[in-house]
KOLLO-462513 format. One line per 5 residues: number of its first residue (from 1); their letters; for each residue z, x, y of C-alpha. Coordinates in steps of 0.001 Angstrom, whole numbers. Each point is the difference from the previous one (the first is absolute). Example, Ala and Ser with C-alpha at 12.3 -4.5 7.8 and 13.67 -1.06 7.14 Angstrom:
<rs>
1	as	7800/12300/-4500; -660/1370/3440
</rs>
This chain:
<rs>
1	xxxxx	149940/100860/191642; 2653/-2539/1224; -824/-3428/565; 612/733/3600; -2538/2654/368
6	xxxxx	-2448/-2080/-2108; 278/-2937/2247; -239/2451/3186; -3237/1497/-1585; -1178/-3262/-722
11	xxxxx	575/-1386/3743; -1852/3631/1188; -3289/-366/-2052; -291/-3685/880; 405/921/3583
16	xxxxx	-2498/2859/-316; -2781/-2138/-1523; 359/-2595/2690; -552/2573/2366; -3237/1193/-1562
21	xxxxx	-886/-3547/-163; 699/-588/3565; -1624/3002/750; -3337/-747/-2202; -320/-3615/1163
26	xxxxx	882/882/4206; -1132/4323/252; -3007/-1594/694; 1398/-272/3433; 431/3146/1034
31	xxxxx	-4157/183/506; -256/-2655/1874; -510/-787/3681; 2021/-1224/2921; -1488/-3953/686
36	xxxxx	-59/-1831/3186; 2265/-2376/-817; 3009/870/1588; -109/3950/-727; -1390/505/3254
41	xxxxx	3286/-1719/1887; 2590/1507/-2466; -1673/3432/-578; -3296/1815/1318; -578/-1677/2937
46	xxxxx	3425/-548/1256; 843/2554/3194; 4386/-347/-1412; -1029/1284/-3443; -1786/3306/992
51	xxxxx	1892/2750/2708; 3670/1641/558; 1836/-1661/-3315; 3832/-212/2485; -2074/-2202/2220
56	xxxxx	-1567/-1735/-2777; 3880/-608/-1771; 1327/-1360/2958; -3026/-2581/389; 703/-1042/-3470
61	xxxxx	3512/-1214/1084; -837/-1399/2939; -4094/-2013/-440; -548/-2360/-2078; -3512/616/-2267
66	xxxxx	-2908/-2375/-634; 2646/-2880/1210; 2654/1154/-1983; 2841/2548/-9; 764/1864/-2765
71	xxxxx	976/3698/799; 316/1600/-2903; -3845/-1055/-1389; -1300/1205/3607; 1690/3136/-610
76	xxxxx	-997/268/-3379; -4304/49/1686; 1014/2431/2729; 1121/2351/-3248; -2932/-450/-1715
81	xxxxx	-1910/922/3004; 2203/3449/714; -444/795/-4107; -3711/-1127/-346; -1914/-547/3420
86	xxxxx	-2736/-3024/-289; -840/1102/-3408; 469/-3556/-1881; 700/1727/-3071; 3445/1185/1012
91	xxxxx	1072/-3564/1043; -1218/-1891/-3365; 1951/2682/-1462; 2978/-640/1098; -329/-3835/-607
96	xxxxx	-1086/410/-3267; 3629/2502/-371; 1746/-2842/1623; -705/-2613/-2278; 261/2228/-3636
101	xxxxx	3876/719/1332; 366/-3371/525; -1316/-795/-3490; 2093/2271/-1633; 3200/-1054/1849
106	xxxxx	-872/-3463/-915; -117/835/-3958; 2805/2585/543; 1937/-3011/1771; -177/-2666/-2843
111	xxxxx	787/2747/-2080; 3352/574/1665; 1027/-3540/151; 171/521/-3578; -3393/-1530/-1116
116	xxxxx	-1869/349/-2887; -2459/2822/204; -3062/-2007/-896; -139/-2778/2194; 1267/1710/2785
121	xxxxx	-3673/2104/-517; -1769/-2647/-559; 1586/-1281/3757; -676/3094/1464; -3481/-35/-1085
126	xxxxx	-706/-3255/871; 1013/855/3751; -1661/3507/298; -3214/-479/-1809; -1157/-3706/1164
131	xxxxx	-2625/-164/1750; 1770/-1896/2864; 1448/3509/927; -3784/1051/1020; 454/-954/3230
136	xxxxx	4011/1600/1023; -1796/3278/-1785; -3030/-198/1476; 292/-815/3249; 1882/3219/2190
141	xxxxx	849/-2896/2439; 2240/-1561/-2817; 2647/2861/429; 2460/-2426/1238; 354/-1636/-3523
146	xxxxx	-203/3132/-2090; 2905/1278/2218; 1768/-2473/28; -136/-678/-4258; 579/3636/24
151	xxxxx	3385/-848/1505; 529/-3091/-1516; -35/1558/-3315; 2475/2690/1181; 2282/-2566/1815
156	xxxxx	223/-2254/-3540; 650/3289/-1727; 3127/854/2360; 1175/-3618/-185; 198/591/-3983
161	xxxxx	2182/2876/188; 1978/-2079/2168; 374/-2557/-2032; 1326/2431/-2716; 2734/1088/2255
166	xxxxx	263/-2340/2866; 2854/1307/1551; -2105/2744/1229; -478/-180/3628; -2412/2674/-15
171	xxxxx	-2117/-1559/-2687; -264/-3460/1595; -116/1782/3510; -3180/1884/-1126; -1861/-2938/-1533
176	xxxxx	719/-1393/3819; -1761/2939/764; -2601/-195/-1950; -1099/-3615/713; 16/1183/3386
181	xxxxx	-2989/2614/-275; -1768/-2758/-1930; 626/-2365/3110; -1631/3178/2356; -2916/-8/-2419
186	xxxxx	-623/-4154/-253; 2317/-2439/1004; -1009/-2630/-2387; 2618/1669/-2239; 2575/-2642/1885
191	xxxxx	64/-1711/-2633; 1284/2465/-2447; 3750/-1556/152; -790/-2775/-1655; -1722/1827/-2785
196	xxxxx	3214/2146/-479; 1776/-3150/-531; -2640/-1362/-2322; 414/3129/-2185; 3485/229/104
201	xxxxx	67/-3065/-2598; -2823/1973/-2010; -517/2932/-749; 3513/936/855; 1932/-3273/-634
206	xxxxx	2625/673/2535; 431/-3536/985; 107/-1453/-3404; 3670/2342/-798; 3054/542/1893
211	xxxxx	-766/3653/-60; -906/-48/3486; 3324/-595/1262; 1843/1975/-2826; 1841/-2898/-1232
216	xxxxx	663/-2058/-3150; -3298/-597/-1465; 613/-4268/548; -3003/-1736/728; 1593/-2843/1914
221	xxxxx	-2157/-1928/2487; 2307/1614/2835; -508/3497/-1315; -3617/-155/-357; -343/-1291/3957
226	xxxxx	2292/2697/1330; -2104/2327/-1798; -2956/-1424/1100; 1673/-63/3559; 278/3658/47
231	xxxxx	-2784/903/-1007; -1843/-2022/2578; 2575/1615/2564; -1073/4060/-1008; -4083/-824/470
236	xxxxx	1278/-937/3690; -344/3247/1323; -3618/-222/-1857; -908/-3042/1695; 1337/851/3784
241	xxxxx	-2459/3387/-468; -2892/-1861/-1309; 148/-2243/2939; 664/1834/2743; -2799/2858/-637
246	xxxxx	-2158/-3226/-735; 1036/-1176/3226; -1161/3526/1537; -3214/-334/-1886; -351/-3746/1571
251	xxxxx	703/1267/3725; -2861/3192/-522; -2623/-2215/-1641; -2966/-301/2572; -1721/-2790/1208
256	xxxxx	-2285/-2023/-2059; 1919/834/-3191; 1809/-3442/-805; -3212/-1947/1642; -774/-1243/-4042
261	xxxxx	3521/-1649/-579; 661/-1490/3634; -3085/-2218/-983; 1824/-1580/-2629; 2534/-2757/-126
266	xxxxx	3796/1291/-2279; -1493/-3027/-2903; -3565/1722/158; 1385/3353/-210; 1754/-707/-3093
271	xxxxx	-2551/-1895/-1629; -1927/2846/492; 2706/2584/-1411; 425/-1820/-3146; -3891/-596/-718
276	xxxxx	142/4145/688; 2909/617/-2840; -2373/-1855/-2555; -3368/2110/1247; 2007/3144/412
281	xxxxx	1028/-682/-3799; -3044/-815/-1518; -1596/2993/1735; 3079/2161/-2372; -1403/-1634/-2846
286	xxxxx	-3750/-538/830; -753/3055/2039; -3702/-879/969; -1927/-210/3252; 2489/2143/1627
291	xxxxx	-974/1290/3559; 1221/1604/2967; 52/-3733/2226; 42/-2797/-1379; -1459/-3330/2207
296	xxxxx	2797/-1762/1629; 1122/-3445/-1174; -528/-3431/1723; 2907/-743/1782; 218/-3177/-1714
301	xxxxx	59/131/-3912; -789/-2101/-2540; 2687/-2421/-1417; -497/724/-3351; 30/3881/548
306	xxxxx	3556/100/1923; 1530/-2798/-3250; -1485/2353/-2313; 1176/3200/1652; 3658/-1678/738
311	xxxxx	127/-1437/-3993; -751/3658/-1421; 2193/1666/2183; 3055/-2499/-162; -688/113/-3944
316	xxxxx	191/3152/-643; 3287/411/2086; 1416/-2683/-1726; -966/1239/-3576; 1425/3726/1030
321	xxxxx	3426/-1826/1121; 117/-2052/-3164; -534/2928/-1826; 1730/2891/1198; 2669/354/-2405
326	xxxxx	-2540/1037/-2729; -2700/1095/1746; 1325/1168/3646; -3154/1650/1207; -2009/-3093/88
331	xxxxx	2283/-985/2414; 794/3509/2110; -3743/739/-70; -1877/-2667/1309; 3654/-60/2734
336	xxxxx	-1268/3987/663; -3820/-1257/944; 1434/-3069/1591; 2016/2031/2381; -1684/3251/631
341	xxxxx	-3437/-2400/1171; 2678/-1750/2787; -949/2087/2555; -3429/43/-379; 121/-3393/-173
346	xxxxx	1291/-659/3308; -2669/2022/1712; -3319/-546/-1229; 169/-3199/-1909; -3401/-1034/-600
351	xxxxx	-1146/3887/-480; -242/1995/-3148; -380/3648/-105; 840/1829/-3828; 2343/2589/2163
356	xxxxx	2505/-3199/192; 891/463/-3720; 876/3423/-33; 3605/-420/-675; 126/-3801/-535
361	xxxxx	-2085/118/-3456; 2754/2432/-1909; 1431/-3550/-853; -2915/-1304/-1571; -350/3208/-1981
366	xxxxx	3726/63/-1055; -1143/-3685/-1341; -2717/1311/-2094; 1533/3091/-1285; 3084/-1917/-1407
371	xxxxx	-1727/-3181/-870; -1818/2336/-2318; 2911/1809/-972; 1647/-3017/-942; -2939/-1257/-2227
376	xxxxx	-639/3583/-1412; 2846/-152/-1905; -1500/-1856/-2863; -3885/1016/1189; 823/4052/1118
381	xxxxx	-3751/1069/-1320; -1723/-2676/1638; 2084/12/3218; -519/3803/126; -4016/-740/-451
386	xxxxx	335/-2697/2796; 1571/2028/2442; -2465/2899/-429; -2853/-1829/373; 1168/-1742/2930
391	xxxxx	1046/3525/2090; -3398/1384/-1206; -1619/-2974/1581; 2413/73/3038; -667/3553/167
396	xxxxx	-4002/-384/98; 280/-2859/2582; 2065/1726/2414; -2208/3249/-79; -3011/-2384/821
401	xxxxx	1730/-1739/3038; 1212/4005/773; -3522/1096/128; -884/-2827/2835; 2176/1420/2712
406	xxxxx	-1546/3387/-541; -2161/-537/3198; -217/-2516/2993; -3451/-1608/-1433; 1125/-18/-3527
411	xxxxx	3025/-1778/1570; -1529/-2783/1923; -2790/-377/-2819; 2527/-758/-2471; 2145/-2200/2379
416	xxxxx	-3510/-2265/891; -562/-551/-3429; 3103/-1033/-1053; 116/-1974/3361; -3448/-708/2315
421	xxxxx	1804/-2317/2286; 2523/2573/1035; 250/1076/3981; 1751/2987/-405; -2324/1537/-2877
426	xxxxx	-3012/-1218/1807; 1524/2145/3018; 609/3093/-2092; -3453/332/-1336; -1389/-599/3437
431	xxxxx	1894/3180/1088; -1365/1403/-3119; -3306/-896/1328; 237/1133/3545; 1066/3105/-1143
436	xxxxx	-2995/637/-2355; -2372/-988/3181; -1200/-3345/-1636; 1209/-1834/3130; -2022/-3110/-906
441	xxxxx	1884/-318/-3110; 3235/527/1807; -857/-2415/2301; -674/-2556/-2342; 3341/101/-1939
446	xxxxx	1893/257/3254; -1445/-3900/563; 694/-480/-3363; 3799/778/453; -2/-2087/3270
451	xxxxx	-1602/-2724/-1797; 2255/-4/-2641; 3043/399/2746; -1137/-652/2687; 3770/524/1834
456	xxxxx	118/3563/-2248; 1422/2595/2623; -1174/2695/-1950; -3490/-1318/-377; -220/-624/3960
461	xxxxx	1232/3730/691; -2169/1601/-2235; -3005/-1966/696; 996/1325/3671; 186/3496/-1184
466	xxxxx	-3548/-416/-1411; -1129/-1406/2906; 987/2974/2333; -1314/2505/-2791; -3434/-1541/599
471	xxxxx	213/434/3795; 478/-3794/735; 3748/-157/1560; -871/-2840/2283; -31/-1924/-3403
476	xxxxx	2836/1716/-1704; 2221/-1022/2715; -152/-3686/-1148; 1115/802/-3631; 2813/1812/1588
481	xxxxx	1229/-2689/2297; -658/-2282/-3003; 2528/1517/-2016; 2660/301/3061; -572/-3741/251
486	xxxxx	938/-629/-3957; 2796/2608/683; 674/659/3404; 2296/2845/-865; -2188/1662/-2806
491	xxxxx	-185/3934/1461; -2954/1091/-2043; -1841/-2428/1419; 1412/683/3733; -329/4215/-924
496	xxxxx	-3798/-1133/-751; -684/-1745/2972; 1633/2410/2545; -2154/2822/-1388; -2725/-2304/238
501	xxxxx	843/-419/3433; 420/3614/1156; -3483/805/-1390; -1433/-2716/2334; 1703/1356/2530
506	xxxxx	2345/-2876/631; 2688/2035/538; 2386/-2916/1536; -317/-2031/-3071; 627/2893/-2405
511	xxxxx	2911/1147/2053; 962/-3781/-405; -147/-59/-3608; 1202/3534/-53; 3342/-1166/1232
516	xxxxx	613/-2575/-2323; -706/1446/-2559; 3086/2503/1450; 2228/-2691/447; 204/-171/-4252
521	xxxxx	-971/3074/-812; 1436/2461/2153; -700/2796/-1661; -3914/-837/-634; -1977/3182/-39
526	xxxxx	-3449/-1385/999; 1502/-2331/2532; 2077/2792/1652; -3247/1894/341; -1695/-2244/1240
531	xxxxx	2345/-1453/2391; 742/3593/1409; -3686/1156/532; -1013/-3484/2051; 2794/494/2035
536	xxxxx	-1194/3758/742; -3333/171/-220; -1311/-3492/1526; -2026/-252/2853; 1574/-2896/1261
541	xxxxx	2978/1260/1888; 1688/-3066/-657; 508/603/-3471; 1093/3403/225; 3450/962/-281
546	xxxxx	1031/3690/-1341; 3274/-497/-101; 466/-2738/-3084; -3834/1759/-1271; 2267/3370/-638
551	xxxxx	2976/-2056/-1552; -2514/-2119/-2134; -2116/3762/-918; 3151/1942/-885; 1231/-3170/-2247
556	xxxxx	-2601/518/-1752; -26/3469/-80; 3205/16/-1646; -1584/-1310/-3016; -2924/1602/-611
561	xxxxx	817/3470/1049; -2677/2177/906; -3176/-2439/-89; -2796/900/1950; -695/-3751/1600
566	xxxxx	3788/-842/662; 244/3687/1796; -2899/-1015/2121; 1446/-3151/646; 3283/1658/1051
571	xxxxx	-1750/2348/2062; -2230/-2696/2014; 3291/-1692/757; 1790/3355/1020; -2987/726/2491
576	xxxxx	234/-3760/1635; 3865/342/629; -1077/3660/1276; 1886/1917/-1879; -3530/2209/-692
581	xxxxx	1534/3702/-1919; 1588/-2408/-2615; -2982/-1756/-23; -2125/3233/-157; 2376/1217/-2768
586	xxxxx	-247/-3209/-2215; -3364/15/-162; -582/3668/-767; 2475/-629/-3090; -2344/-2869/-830
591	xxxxx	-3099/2384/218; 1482/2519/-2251; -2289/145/-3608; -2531/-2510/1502; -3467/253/-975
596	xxxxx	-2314/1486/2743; -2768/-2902/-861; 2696/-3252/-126; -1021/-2380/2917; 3657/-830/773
601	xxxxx	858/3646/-260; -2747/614/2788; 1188/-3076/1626; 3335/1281/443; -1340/3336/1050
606	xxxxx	-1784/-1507/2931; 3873/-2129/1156; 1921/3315/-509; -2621/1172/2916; 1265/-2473/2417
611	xxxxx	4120/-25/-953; -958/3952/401; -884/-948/3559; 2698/-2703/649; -2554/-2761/-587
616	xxxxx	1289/-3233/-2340; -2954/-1257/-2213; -1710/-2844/436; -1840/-2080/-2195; -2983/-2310/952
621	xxxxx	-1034/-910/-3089; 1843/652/-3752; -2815/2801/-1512; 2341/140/-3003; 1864/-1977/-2305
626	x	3699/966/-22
</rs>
């Protein structure tokens, strides 16, 4: 066998048992659950995900999800949902495929910059198996950051074979390209420019030779800073892309999403961002009391906390500068974490989640991995024994933390113990709790979460939710005007409290809040609804008006195709602007495959009567929730 096929059949088994390994640590996930921490908005209760898939790709390009808009991830759910229905299985599946590619690309990738094989395994390892990755795997609502690593790797691998011939257009055109999809998925990757130029001095050491610019290999001062010029001038077209779909993903986020950082002051914000870099790190090398929320900083931290944090990180920069000629990826990987964290550092500064080191961490690992190489080269056997022992424990750790996000309670159980004085897990097992009927329970950590946060949004709505569960919506309305107070534009909360409304038969105020929450969110399902049946179906004549109730019914209509609720809707409106066959005709197609014994089947039995007999409906009282 030729060295070349030895090395190539070296390269494949590594890669093969990193995928068993991936597999054996996070196959655990394909049994587990959906949770209610976000899955319900990104996947099984979200009216975009499920119906006609051309309706649901065009919503991708054009909504913005959870606050944020990245296309390609939404799309990525409404595939899932065509392939595997609400069976969680399929979905874990296909992040658990998503992040062994990305593995593999990553090891295949410091393989083709023409790294050793052993370290660049080691790196690999360190990134795929650490326990830190529990949470991206996990958690089906972390799509956005598999996706996007998925095309990160890809995007570094084009801009390698670029660098090996970069007068190829079409190479350097479809690393462009590349980035781009990565961008649709998460547009955090911004930042990935400046790591290009970061690893152009190492691994590929095209701004340490004249190569670049096929000339004279001279390493005059003046050669090295046109070099260095142009290749600052070809991540442009990088850069302009990374901030103009960033941009896009700024203009679609929703209401109360920035509410955390507009509280701080620029100083307190980056106090807080380098105090994150040190906990973020330690958290790499100390992976303990991990959880799905961590409690949220004082805004104010401690003197000796920020010195510290600023010393370390300023130290180790300066070490990795002073050293870079001999050891080069001190100083490129603590640059990669440095600039992959930037910007999730600029949005939730005084917030830690583990999905935030998804991509960042490869730099620490590329520090370990040839740190060790380095020193193995007078202690192989014992470095070998070393590394092993440290995946195996990596390896154990993260199939722990995997097995806590198997199920809502085992979620929120974990999260408390890790954290008591946390609002957000206190609100999650609450939901838990409600669920499960133990409404005293629920109740309690509900206060708990408000005590704890008393501004929390989330804490407010849900406590509302509870509340109108329980039959007591006088109350609930308080926690929902409570949280439109903290956040006047916060739709969940104004969604909430126009249902609320509706079912007290305060149909003005719902139709209030029904219209601003149209104002944002044009295309709001729920609001549409319920915007279109007060306006055809109220008994106060002053509300009515079938006219914008029919535009409002068929927007919605367009979305979710043939839904039984919308189609009533549609027809209620149709039979108020007296247009009564198309109304007759839309609610037939609604009645079609309905069970005989469904009270809104027999309640739209009973309207088809009167459109039958030119008769709009009117409702005194709301009999059903819609």
């Amino acid at each position: 066998m030729t060295p070349k096929r030895r090395e190539i059949a070296r390269d494949f088994g590594i890669s093969l048992i990193l995928v068993l390994a991936v597999v054996l640590v996070f196959g655990q996930t394909v049994g587990h659950k959906f949770v209610n921490y976000d899955d319900d908005k990104y996947v099984y209760a979200n009216p975009y995900v499920t119906g006609p898939f051309a309706a649901r790709a065009l919503w991708c390009l054009t909504h913005s999800q959870q606050g944020h808009w990245h296309p390609l991830t939404a799309l990525s759910h409404i595939v899932d949902y065509q392939l595997f229905g609400m069976v969680p299985a399929g979905h874990h599946f296909t992040n658990l495929l998503l992040h062994t590619a990305t593995s593999i690309l990553l090891f295949l990738w410091l393989r083709g910059a023409i790294l050793p094989a052993w370290p660049s395994a080691l790196a690999a390892a360190l990134f795929a198996l650490h326990p830190l990755r529990a949470e991206s795997v996990g958690w089906i609502s972390d799509r956005k950051d598999l996706l996007s690593g998925l095309f990160f790797m890809l995007t570094l691998h084009a801009y390698t074979r670029y660098v090996a011939k970069p007068q190829s257009i079409a190479r350097y055109v479809t690393a462009i390209l590349l980035y781009a999809l990565g961008l649709l998925a998460k547009s955090s990757l911004i930042a990935m420019p400046l790591l290009l130029l970061a690893l152009d001095y190492w691994p590929y050491g095209r701004s340490r030779s004249a190569s670049y610019s096929n000339a004279d290999a001279t390493c005059t001062n003046g050669n090295q800073l046109r070099i260095a010029f142009r290749l600052a001038m070809e991540k442009v077209p990088f850069l302009v892309l990374g901030i103009g779909i960033a941009y896009a993903d700024y203009l679609g986020q929703s209401a109360g999403t920035m509410t955390t950082i507009g509280r701080l002051a620029p100083h307190q914000r980056l106090g807080h961002a380098a105090v994150s870099y040190c906990s973020y790190a330690a958290k790499f090398f100390w992976p303990t009391q991990l959880a799905a929320f961590y409690p949220q900083r004082d805004i104010s931290i401690p003197f000796g906390q920020l010195a510290g944090s600023l010393a370390i990180g300023c130290g180790l920069l300066t070490a990795g500068i002073c050293l870079r000629r001999k050891y080069p990826y001190l100083l490129i990987g603590w640059l990669w974490y440095l600039i992959m964290f930037l910007p999730v550092m600029g949005v939730l500064p005084h917030a830690m989640a583990d999905r935030y080191t998804y991509l960042p961490q490869i730099g620490l690992a590329i520090i370990v991995a040839w740190s060790a190489a380095t020193l193995a080269r007078t202690r192989y056997y014992w470095m070998s024994l070393l590394s092993t022992l440290i995946l195996v424990a990596a390896m154990t750790a993260a199939w722990h933390q995997t097995a806590t996000w198997r199920d809502s309670r085992s979620l929120w159980t974990h999260a408390l113990s890790c954290g008591p004085e946390t609002s957000v897990a206190h609100c999650g097992m609450a939901t838990v709790l409600a669920e499960l009927g133990r409404d005293e329970e629920a109740a309690h950590h509900y206060c708990e979460a408000l005590r704890i946060n008393p501004q929390s949004i989330v804490a407010n709505i849900n406590l509302g939710c509870h509340l109108v569960r329980l039959g007591q919506r006088s109350a609930a309305n308080r926690y929902f005007l409570a949280a439109l107070e903290f956040d006047p534009d916060f739709d969940v909360a104004r969604e909430n409290l126009a249902k609320n409304y509706y079912l007290q038969n305060q149909n003005r105020e719902a139709l209030t809040q029904c219209r601003e929450l149209l104002k944002r969110r044009p295309a709001d399902i729920a609001a549409l609804n319920m915007a279109a049946w007060i306006e055809a179906t109220s008994a106060d004549e002053t509300l009515r008006n079938g006219a914008d109730a029919t535009n409002w019914a068929r927007k919605a209509a367009q979305f979710v195709g043939h839904d039984a609720i919308t189609l009533d809707t549609l027809a209620a409106a149709l039979a108020e602007s007296g247009q009564f066959n198309e109304a007759v005709a839309t609610l037939e197609k609604a009645l079609v495959g309905a069970p005989s014994d469904d009270p809104l089947a027999k309640a739209m039995r009973g309207r088809l009567g009167g459109y039958r007999a030119g008769k709009p409906y009117r409702e005194i009282a709301p009999a059903l929730e819609r």
